[in-house]
Gaussian input, Z-matrix of N, CA and C with variables (Angstrom, degrees):
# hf/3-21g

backbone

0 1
 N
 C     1     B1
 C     2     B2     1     A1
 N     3     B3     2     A2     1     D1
 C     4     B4     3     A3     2     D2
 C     5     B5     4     A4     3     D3
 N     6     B6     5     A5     4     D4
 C     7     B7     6     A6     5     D5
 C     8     B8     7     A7     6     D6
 N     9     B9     8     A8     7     D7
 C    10    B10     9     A9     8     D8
 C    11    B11    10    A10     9     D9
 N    12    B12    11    A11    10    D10
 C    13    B13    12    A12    11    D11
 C    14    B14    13    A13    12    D12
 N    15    B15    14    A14    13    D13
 C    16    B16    15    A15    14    D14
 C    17    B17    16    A16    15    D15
 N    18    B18    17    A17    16    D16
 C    19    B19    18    A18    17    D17
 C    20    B20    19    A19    18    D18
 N    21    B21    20    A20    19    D19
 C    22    B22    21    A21    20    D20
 C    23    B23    22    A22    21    D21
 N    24    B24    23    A23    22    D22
 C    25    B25    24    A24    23    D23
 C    26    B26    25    A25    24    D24
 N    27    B27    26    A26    25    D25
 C    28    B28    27    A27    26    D26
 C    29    B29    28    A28    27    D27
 N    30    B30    29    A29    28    D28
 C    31    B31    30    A30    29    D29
 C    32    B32    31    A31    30    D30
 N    33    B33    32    A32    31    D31
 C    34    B34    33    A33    32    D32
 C    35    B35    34    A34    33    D33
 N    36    B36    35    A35    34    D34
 C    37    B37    36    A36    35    D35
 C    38    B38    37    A37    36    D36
 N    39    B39    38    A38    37    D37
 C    40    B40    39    A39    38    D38
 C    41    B41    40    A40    39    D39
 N    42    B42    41    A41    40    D40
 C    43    B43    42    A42    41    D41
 C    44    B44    43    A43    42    D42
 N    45    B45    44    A44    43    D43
 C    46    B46    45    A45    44    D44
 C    47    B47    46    A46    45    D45
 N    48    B48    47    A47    46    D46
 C    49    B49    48    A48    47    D47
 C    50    B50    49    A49    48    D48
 N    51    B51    50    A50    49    D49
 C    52    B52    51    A51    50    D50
 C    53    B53    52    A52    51    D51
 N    54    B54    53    A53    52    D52
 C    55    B55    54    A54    53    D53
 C    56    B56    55    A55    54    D54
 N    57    B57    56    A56    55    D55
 C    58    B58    57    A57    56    D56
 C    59    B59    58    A58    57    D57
 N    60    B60    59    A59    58    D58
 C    61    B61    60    A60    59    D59
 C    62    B62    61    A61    60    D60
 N    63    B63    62    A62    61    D61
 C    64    B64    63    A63    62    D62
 C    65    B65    64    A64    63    D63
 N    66    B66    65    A65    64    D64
 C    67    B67    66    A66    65    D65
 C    68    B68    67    A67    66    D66
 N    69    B69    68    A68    67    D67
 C    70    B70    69    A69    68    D68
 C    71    B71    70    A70    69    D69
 N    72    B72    71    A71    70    D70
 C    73    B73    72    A72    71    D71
 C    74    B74    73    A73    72    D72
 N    75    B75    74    A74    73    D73
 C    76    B76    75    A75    74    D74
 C    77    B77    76    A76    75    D75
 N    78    B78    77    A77    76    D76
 C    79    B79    78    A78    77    D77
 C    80    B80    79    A79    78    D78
 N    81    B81    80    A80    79    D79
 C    82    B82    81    A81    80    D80
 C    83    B83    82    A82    81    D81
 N    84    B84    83    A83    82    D82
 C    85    B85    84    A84    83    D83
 C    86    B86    85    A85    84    D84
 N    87    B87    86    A86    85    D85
 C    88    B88    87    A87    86    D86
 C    89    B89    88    A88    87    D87
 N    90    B90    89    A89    88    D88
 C    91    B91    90    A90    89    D89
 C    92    B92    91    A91    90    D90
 N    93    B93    92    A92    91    D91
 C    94    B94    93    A93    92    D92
 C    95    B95    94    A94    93    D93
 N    96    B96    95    A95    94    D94
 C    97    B97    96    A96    95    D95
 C    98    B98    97    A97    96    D96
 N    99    B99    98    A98    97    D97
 C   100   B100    99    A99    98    D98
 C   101   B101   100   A100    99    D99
 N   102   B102   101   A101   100   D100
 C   103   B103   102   A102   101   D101
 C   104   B104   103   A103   102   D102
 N   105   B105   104   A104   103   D103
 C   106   B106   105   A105   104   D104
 C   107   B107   106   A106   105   D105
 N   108   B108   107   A107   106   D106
 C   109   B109   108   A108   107   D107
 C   110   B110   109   A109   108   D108
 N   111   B111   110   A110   109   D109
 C   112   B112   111   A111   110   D110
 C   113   B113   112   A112   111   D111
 N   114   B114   113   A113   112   D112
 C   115   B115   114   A114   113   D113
 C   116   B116   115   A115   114   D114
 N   117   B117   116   A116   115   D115
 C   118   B118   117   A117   116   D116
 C   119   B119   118   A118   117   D117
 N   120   B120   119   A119   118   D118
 C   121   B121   120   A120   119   D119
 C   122   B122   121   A121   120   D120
 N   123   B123   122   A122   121   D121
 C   124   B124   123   A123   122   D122
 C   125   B125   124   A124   123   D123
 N   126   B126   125   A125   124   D124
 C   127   B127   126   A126   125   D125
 C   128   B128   127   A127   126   D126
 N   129   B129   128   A128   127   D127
 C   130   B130   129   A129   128   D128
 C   131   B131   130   A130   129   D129
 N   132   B132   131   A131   130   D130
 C   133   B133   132   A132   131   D131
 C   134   B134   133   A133   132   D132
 N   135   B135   134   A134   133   D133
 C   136   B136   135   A135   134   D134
 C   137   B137   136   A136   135   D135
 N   138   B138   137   A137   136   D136
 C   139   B139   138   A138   137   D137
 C   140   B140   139   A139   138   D138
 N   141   B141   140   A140   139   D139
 C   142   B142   141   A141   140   D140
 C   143   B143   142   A142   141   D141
 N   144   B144   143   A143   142   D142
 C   145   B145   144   A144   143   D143
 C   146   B146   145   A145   144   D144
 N   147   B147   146   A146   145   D145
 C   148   B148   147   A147   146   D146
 C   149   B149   148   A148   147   D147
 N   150   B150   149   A149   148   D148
 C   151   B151   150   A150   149   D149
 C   152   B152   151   A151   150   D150
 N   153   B153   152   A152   151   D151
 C   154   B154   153   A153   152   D152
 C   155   B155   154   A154   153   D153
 N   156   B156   155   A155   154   D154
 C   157   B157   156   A156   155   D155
 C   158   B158   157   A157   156   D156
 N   159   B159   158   A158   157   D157
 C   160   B160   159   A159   158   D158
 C   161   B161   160   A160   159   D159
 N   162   B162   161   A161   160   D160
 C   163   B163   162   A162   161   D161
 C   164   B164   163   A163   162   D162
 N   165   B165   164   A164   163   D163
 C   166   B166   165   A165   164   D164
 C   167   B167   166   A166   165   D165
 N   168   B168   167   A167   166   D166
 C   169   B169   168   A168   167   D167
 C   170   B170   169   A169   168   D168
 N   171   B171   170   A170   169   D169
 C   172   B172   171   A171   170   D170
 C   173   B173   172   A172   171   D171
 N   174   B174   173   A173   172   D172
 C   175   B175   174   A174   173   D173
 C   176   B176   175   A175   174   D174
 N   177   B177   176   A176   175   D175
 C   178   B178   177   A177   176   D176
 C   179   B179   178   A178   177   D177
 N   180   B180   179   A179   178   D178
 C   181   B181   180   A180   179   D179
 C   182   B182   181   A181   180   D180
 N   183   B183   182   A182   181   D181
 C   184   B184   183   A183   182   D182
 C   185   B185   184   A184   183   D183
 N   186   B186   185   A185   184   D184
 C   187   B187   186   A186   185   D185
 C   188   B188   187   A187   186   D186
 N   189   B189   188   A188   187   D187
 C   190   B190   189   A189   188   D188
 C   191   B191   190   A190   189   D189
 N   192   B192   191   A191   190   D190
 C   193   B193   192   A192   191   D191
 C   194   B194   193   A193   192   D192
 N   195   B195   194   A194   193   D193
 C   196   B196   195   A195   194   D194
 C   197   B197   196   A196   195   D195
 N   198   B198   197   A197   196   D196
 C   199   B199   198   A198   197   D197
 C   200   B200   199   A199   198   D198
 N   201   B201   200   A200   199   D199
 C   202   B202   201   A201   200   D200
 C   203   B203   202   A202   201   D201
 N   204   B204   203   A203   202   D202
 C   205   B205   204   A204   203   D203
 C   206   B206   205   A205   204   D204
 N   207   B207   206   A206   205   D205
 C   208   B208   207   A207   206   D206
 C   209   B209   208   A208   207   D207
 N   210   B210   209   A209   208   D208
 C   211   B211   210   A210   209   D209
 C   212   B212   211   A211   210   D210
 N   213   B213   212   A212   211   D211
 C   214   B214   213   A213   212   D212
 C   215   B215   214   A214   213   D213
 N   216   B216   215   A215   214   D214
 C   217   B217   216   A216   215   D215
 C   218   B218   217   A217   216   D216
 N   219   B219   218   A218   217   D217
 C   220   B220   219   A219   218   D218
 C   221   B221   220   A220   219   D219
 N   222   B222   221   A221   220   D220
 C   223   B223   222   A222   221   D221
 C   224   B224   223   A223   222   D222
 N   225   B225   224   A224   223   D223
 C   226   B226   225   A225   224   D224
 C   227   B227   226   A226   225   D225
 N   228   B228   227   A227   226   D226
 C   229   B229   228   A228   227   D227
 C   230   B230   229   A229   228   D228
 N   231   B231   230   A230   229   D229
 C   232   B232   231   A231   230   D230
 C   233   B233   232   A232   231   D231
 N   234   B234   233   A233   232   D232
 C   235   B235   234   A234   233   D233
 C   236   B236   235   A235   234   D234
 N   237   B237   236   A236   235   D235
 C   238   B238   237   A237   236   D236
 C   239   B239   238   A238   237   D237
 N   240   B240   239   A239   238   D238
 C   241   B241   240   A240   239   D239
 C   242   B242   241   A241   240   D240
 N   243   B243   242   A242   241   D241
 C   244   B244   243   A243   242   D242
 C   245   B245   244   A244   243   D243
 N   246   B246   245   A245   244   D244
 C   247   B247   246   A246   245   D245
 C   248   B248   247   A247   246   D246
 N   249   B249   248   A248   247   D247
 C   250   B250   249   A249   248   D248
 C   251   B251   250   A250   249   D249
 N   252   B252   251   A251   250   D250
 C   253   B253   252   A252   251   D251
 C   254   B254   253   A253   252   D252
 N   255   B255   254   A254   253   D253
 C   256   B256   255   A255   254   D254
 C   257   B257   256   A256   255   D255
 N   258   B258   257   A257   256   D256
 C   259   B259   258   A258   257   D257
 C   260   B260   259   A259   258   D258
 N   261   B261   260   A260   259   D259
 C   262   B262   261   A261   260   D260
 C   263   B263   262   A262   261   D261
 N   264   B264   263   A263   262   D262
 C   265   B265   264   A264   263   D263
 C   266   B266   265   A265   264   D264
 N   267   B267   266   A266   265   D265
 C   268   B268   267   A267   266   D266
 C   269   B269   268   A268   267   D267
 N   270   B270   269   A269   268   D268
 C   271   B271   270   A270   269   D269
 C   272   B272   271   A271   270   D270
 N   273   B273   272   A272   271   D271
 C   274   B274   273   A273   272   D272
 C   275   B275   274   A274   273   D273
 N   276   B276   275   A275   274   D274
 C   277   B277   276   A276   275   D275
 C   278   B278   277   A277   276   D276
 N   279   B279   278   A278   277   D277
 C   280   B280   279   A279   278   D278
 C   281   B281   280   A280   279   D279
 N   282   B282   281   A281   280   D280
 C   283   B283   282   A282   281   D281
 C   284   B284   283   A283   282   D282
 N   285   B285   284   A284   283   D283
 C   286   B286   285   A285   284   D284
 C   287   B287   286   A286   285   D285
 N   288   B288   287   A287   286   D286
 C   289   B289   288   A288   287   D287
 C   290   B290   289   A289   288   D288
 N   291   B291   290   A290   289   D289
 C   292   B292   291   A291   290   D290
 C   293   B293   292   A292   291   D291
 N   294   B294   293   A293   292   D292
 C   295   B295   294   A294   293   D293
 C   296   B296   295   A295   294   D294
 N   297   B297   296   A296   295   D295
 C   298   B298   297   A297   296   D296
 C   299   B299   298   A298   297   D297
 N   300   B300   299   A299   298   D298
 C   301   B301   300   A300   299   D299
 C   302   B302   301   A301   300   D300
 N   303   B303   302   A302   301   D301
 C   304   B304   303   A303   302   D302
 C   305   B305   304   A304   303   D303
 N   306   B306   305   A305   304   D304
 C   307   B307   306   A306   305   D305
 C   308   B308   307   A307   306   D306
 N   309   B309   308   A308   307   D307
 C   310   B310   309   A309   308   D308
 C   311   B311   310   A310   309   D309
 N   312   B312   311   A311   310   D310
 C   313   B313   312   A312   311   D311
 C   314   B314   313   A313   312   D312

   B1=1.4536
   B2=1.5294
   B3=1.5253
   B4=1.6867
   B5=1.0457
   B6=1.6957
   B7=1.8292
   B8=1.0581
   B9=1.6366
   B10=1.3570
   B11=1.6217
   B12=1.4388
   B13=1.3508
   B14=1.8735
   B15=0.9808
   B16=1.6962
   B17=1.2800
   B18=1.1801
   B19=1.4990
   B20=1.7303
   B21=1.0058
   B22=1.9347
   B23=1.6440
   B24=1.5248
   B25=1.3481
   B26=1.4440
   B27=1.7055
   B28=1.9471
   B29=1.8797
   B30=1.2757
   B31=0.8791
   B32=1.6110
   B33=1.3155
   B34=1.3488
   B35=1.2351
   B36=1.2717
   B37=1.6343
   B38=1.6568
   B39=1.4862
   B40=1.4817
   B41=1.5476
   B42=1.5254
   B43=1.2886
   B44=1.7452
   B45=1.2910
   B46=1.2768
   B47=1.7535
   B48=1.2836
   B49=1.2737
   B50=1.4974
   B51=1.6430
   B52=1.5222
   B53=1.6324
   B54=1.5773
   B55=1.3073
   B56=2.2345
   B57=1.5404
   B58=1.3411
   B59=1.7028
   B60=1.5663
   B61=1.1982
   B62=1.4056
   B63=0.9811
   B64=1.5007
   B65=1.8548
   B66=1.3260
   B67=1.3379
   B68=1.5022
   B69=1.5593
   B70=1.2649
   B71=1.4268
   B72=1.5320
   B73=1.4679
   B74=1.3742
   B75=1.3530
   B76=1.7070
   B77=1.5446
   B78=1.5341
   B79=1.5466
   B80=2.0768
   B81=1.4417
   B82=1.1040
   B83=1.7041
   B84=1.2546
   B85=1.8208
   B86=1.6886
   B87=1.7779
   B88=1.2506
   B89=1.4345
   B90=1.6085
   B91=1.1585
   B92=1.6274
   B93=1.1362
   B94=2.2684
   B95=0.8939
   B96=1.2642
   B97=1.5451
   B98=1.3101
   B99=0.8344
   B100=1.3125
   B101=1.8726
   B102=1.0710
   B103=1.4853
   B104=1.6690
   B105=1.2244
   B106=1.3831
   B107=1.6863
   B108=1.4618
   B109=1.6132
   B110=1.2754
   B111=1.3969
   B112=1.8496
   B113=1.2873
   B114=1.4166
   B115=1.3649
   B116=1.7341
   B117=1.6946
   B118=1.6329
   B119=1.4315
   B120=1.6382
   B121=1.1753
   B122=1.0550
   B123=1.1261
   B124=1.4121
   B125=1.5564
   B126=1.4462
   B127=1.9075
   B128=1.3667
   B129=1.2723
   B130=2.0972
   B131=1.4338
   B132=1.4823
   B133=1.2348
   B134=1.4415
   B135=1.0084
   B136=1.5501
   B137=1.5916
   B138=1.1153
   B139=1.4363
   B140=1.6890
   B141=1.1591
   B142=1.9885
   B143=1.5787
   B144=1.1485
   B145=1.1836
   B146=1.8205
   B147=1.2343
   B148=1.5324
   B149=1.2571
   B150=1.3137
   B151=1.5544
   B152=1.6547
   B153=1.3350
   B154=1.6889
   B155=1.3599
   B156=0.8934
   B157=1.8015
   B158=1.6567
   B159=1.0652
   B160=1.5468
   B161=1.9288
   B162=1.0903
   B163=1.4001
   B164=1.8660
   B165=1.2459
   B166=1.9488
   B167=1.6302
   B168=1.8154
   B169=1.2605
   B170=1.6897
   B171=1.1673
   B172=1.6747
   B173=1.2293
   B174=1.5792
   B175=1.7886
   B176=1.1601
   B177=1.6069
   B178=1.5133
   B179=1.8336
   B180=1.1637
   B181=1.4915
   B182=1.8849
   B183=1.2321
   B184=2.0204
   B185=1.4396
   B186=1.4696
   B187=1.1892
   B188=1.2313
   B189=1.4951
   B190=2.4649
   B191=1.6465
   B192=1.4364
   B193=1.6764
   B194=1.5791
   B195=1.1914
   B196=1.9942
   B197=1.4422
   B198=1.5992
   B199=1.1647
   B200=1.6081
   B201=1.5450
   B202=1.5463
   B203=1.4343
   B204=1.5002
   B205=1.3324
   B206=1.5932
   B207=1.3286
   B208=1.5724
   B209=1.3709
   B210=0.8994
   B211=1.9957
   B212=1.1792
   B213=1.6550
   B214=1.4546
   B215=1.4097
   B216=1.6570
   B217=1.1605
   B218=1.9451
   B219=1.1808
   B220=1.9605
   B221=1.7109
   B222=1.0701
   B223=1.4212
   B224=1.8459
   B225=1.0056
   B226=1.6402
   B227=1.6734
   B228=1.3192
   B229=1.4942
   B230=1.6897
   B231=1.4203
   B232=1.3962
   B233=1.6632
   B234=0.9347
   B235=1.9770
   B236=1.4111
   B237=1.2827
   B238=1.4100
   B239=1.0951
   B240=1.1556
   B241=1.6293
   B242=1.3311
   B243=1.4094
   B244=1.6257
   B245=2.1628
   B246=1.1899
   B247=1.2945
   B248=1.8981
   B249=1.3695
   B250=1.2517
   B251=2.0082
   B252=1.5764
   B253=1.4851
   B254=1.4684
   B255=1.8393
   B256=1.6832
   B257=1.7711
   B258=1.7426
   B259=1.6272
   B260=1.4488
   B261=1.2795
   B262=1.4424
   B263=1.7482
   B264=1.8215
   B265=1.4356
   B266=1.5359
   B267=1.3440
   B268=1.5041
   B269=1.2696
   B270=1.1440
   B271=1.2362
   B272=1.6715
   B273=2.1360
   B274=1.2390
   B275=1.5956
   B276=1.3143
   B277=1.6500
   B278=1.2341
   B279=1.1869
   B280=1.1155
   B281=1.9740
   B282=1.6389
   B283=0.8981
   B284=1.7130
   B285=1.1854
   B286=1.4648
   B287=1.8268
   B288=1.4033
   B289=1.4539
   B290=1.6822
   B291=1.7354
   B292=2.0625
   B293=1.4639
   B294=1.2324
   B295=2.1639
   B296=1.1865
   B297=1.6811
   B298=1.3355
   B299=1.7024
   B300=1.5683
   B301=1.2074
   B302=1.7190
   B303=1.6383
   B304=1.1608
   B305=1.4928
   B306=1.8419
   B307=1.3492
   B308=1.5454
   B309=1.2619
   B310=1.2956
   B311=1.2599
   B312=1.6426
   B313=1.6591
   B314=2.0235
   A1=110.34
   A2=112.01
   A3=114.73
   A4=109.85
   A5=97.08
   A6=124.94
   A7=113.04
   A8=125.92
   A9=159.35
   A10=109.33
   A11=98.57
   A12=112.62
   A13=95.86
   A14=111.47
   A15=102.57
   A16=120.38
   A17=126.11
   A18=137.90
   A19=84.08
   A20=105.99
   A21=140.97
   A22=97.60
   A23=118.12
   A24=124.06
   A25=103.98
   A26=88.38
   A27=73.02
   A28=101.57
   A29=127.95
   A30=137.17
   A31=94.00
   A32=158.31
   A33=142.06
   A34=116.35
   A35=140.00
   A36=129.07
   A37=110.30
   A38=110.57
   A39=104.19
   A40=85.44
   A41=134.34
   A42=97.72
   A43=130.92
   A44=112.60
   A45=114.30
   A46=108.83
   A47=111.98
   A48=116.48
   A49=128.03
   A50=107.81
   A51=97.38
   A52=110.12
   A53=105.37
   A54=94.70
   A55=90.33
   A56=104.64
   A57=106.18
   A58=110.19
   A59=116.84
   A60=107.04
   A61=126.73
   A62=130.37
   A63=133.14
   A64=105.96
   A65=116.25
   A66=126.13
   A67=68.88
   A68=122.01
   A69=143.13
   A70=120.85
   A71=109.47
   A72=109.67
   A73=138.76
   A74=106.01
   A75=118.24
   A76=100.55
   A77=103.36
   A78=106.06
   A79=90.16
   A80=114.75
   A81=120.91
   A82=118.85
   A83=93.32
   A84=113.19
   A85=92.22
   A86=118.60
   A87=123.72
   A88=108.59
   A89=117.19
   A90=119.80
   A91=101.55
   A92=113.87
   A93=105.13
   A94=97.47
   A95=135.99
   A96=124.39
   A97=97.27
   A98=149.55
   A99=154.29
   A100=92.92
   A101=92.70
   A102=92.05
   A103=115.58
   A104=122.25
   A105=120.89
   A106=119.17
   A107=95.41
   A108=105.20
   A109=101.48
   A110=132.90
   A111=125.29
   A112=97.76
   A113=131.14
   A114=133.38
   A115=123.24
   A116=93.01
   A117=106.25
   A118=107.33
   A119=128.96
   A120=119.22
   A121=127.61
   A122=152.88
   A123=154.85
   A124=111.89
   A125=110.19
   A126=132.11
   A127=81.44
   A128=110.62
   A129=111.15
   A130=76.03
   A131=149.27
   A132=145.01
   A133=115.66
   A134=133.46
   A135=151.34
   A136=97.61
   A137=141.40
   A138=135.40
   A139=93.19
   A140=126.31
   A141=113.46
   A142=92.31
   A143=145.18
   A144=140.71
   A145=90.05
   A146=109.70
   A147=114.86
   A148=109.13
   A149=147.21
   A150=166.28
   A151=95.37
   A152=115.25
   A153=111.05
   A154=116.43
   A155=131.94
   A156=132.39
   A157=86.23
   A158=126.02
   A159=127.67
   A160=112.73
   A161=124.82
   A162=129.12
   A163=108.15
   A164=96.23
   A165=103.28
   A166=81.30
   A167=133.18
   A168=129.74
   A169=104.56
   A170=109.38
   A171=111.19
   A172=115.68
   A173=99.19
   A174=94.68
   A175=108.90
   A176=132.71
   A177=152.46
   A178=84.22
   A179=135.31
   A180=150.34
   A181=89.57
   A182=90.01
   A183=114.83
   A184=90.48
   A185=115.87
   A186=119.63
   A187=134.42
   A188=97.88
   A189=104.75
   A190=80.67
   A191=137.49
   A192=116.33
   A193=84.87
   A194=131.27
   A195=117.53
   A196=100.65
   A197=113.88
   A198=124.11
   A199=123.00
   A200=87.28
   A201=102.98
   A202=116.12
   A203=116.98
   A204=118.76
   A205=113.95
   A206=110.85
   A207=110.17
   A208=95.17
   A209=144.65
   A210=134.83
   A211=91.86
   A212=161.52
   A213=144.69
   A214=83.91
   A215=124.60
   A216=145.89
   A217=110.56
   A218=76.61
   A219=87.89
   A220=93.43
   A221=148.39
   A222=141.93
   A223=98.21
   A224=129.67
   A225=120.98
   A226=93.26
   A227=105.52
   A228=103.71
   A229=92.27
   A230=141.63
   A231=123.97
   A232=114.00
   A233=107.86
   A234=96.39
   A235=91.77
   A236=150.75
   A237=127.85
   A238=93.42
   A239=161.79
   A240=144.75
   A241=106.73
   A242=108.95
   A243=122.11
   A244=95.97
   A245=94.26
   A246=91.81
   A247=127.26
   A248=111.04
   A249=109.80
   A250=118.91
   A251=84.91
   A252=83.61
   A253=139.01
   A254=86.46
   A255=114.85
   A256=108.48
   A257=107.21
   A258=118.49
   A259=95.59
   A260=142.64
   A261=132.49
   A262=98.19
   A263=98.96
   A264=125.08
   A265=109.68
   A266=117.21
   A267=119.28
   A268=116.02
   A269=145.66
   A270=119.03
   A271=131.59
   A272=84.98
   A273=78.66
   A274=127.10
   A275=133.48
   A276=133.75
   A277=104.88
   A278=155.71
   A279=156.13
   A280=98.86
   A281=113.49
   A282=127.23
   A283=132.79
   A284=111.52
   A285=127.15
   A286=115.20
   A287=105.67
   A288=117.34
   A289=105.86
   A290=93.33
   A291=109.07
   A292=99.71
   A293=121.42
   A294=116.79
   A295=109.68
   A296=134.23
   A297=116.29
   A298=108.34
   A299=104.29
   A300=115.20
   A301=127.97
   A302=117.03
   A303=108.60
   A304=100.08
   A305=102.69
   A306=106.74
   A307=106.92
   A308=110.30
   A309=131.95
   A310=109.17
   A311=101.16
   A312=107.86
   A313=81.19
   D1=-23.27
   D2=-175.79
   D3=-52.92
   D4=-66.69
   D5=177.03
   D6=-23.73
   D7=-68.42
   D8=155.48
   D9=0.76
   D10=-64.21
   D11=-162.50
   D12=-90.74
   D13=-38.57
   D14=162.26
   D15=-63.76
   D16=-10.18
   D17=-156.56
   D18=-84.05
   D19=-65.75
   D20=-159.50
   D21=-53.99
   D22=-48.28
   D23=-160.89
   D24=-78.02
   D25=-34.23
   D26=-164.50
   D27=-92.37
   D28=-7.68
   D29=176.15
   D30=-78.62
   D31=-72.31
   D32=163.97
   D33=-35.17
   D34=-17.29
   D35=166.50
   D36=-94.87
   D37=-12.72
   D38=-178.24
   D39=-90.12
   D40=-44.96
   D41=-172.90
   D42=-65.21
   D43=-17.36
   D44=169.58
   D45=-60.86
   D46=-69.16
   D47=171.75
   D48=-25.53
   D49=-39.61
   D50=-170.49
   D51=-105.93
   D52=17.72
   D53=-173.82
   D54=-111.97
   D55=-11.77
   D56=162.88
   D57=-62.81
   D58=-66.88
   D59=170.29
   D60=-41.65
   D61=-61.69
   D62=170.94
   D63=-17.85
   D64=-59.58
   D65=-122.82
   D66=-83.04
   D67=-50.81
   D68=-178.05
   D69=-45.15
   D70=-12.25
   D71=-157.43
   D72=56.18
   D73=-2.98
   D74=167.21
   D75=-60.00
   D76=102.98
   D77=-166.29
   D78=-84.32
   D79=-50.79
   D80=-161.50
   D81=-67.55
   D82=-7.77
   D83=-170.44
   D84=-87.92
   D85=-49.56
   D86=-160.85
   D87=-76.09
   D88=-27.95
   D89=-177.04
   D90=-74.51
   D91=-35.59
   D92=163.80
   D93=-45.73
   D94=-66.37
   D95=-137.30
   D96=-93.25
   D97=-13.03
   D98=-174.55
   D99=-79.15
   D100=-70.56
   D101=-170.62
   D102=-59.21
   D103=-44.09
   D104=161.57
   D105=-33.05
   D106=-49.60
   D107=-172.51
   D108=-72.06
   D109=-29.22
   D110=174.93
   D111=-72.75
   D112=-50.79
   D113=172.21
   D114=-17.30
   D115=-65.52
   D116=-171.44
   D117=-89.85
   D118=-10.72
   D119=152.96
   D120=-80.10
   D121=-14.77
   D122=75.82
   D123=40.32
   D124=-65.88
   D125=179.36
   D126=-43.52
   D127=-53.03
   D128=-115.80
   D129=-97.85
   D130=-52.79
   D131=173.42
   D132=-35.29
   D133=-61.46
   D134=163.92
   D135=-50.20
   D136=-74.04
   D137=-167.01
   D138=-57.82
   D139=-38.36
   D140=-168.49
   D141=-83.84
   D142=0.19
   D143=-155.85
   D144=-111.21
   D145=-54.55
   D146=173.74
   D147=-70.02
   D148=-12.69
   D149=-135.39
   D150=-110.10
   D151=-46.42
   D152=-158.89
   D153=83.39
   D154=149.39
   D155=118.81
   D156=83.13
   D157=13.26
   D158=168.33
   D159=-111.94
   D160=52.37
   D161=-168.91
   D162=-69.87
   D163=-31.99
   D164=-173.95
   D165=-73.14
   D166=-67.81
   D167=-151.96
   D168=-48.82
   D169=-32.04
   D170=-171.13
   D171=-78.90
   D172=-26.05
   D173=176.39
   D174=-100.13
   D175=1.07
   D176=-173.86
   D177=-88.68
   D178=-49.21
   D179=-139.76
   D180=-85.50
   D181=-50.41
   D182=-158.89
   D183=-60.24
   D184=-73.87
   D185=-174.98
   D186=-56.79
   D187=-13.74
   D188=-179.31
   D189=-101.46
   D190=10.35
   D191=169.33
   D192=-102.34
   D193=-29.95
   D194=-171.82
   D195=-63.07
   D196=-63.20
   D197=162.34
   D198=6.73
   D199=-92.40
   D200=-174.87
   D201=-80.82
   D202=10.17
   D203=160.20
   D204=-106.50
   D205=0.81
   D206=166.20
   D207=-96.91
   D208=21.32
   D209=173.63
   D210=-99.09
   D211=-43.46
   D212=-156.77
   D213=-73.91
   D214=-74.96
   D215=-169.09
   D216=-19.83
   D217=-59.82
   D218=177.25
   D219=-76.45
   D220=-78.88
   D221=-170.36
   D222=-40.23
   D223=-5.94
   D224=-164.44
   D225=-101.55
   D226=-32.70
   D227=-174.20
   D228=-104.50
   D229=47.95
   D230=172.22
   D231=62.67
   D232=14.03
   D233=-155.39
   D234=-81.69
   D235=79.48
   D236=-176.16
   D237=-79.45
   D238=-31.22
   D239=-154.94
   D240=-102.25
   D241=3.61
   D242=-177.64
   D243=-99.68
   D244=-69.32
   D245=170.19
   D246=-64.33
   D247=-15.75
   D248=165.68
   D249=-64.61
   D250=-36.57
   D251=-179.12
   D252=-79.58
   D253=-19.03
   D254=165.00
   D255=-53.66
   D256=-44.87
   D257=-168.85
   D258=-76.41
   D259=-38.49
   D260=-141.09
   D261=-87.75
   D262=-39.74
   D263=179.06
   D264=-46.88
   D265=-68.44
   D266=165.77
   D267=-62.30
   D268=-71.02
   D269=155.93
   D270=27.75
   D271=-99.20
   D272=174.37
   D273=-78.23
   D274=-3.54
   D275=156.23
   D276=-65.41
   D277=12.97
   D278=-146.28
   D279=-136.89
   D280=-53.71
   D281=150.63
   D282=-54.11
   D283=-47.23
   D284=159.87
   D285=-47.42
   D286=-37.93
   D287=-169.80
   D288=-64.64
   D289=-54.65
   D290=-167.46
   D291=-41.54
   D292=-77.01
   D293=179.00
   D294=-11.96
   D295=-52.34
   D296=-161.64
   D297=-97.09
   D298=-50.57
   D299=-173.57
   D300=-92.76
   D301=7.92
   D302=-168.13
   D303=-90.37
   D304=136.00
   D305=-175.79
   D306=-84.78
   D307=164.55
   D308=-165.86
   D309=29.80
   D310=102.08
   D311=-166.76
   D312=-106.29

């Protein structure tokens, strides 16, 4: 549950972060955070998968790792408004998620 809740925090500061870079054109800064954020959704997919009885969190989990693995993809071809919308998208699913699943509310 620690992990969990570190998982969540730093994944809410990378999404702020990589949608600043983006806007910024720091292509090489956004592609970290980008990848971090597929990284720890990744965590959080695997922990709801071992979790049970969480089927929305896993596909809530699945979809913020496509997400933040379509932001290099769009930054590789210039797309900033392609990859901005990938960051804004998780984001807010990211926000949508905390109500059900954020530990120690």
């Amino acid at each position: 549950m620690l992990d969990f809740d570190v998982w969540m925090r730093l994944i809410d500061a990378r999404s702020v972060t990589v949608q600043r870079h983006i806007a910024a054109q720091n292509i090489d800064s956004a592609k970290a955070d980008a990848k971090a954020l597929e990284t720890h959704y990744a965590l959080m997919e695997e922990y709801f998968v071992k979790a049970g009885n969480a089927d929305d969190a896993v596909k809530q989990s699945a979809d913020g790792r496509a997400l933040a693995a379509a932001i290099p993809v769009a930054l590789d071809k210039q797309d900033f408004a392609g990859a901005a919308q990938s960051a804004l998208t998780l984001a807010r699913a990211c926000n949508d998620c905390h109500d059900t699943y954020k530990p120690f509310n």
